[in-house]
C-alpha positions, 0 to 999 in steps of 0.5 A: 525423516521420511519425505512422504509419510504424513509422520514425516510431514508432521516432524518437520511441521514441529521442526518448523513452528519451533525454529519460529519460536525461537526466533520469537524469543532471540531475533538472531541470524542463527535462529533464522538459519534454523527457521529457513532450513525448516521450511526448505525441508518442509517444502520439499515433503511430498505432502506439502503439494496438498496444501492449500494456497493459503496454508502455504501463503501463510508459512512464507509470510512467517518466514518473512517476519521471523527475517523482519525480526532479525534485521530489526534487531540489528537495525541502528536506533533512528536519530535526529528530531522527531520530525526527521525521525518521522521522515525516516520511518516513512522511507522505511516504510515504503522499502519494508512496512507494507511486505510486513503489514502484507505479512501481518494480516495473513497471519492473524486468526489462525489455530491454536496447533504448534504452527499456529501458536508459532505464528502467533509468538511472530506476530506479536513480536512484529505487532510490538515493534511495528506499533512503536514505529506507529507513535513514533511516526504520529509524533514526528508526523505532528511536529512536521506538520505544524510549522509547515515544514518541508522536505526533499525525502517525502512528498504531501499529497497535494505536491504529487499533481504537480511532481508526478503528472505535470513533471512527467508531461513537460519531459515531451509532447508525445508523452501520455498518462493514465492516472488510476487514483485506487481509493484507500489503498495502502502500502501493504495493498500496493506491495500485493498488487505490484507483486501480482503485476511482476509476476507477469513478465514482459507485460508490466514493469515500473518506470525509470522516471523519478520527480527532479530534485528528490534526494535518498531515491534511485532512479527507479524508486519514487519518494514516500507520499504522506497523505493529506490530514485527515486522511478521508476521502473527501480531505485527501482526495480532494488535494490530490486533484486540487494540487493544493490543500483545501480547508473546505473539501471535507464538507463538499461532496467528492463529485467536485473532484472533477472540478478540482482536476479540470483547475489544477494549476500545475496540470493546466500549465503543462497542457495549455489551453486547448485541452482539459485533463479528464477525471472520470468516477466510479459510476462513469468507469465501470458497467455490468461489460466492463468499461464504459465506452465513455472511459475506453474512449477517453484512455484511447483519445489523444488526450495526454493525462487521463484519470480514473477513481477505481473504489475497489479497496475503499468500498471492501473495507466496510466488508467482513473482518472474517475473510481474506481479500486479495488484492491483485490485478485479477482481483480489482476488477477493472485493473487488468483492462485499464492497463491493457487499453493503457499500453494500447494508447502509449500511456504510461500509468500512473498508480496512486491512492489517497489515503491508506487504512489502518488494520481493525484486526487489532483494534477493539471497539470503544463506542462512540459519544457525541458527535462524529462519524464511524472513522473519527472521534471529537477529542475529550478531555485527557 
């Protein structure tokens, strides 16, 4: 019972990694009541302030699985064709799944102690409901794309020119737009970046602005965006600053992303013909001091839509499987003063991705046959 012994600390530890696993076993509001009381109690220990960041990062994120799990079970069974079934999941995803994800991969690799076989019973509990909502999804995902169906609950990339950018320019002549298009972001990476944007009160805040006719959003929520398919850079991307898709992008080189914006139907009718939208790519944007003057330049001209590729992320993920990566305002290196200079020139910004990524860390490899790159496979027989 002591609140500063290390017998106490290590008491309450145990109280801890068996309230999560009973609520492993039976997801129920009874046993999350147990898990929170736990870690409150945990929490006020005095040793607990000799935790490293990351060891008490961990434990909030079980938290948050073991609520995950608890609201899962008492979440209705998702009705209604497949391809509706894939619209839902997307919306959910987008209220939910990237806090999950986020969750997910900082608790994957941890020790074999009573906390982490704790965790590791969460986890897989998560990793089982999570992974159906994925072939669900890649179902439903087939069925809507096929006949080319649309929707007014989620938008496909190639719409987003168009909705986001060319519909909030035409709102007024004084409006202005920073687009910053972060490469391979996903969900559960946005969810971390806006939490460390919110963190700095009075400095950020999201827009109340939401595209026209959009049904199922608040004001203050944009709608669920699919990514073009294949989600490769030069697929997705390409449609991003085409506004329309392209059966060719795949095999042309991303350096035409310029073009593409420069001929955006949907941005060009918005702004006339006396002004061109700016792209400027990773090698134009950022150098050993910081921006580049041609991009500081650009975001403090009288231009109304700016945009810029930050390939942080992207260029991450082909690092090791072996570390943690944040990914906050301070960790994308030019983030902070791309919104800086942003909120210097009256710009709103715009924070996008192409395409997101799938998490490795719980893939294995199969090898590769035939022809292809790292990221797909030919299909085979069966």
């Amino acid at each position: 019972a002591s609140p500063r012994l290390p017998a106490g600390h290590a008491a309450r530890s145990d109280r801890l990694a068996a309230a999560l696993e009973a609520v492993a076993n039976a997801p129920d509001a009874e046993h999350l009541a147990e898990v929170v009381a736990a870690a409150a109690a945990l929490q006020a220990h005095w040793l607990e302030k000799d935790q490293g960041r990351g060891r008490l990062e961990q434990r909030r994120m079980a938290v948050r699985l073991a609520a995950y799990l608890v609201h899962r079970s008492e979440r209705q069974t998702a009705h209604g064709s497949a391809h509706q079934q894939a619209i839902d999941l997307a919306e959910q995803y987008a209220r939910e799944g990237g806090f999950v994800d986020w969750a997910r991969s900082r608790l994957r690799g941890v020790g074999h102690d009573p906390m982490g076989r704790a965790y590791r019973a969460v986890l897989a509990r998560v990793d089982e409901l999570r992974q159906e909502d994925d072939r669900c999804f890649a179902q439903g995902l087939v069925k809507w794309l096929e006949p080319g169906l649309s929707s007014r609950q989620v938008l496909y990339l190639s719409e987003c020119s168009k909705r986001f950018v060319a519909e909030f320019l035409a709102g007024g002549e004084n409006r202005k737009l920073l687009v910053v298009l972060v490469d391979g972001m996903s969900w559960a990476n946005a969810v971390e970046l806006a939490g460390s944007l919110a963190d700095e009160e009075g400095r950020w805040a999201p827009s109340c602005w939401s595209p026209r006719g959009i049904e199922g959003r608040s004001a203050a929520r944009l709608p669920p965006v699919l990514a073009a398919v294949p989600t490769l850079t030069a697929v997705s991307r390409a449609a991003f600053f085409a506004g329309k898709m392209l059966p060719r992008a795949g095999s042309e080189p991303t350096a035409r992303d310029r073009q593409r914006w420069a001929s955006n139907r949907a941005v060009q009718k918005v702004l006339g013909d006396g002004e061109e939208p700016v792209l400027l790519l990773k090698d134009e944007l950022v150098g050993a001091d910081g921006l580049k003057k041609e991009a500081l330049q650009a975001i403090r001209s009288g231009a109304r839509v700016v945009a810029v590729v930050v390939n942080a992320i992207d260029d991450q993920l082909k690092g090791s499987e072996q570390l943690w990566v944040e990914h906050t305002v301070d960790h994308i290196k030019p983030l902070r003063e791309l919104l800086q200079r942003a909120a210097e020139a009256e710009r709103a910004v715009l924070l996008v991705s192409d395409h997101g990524h799938v998490p490795g860390d719980v893939l294995s490899s199969q090898g590769r046959s035939g022809d292809g790159g790292a990221r797909w496979r030919p299909l085979a027989a069966g």
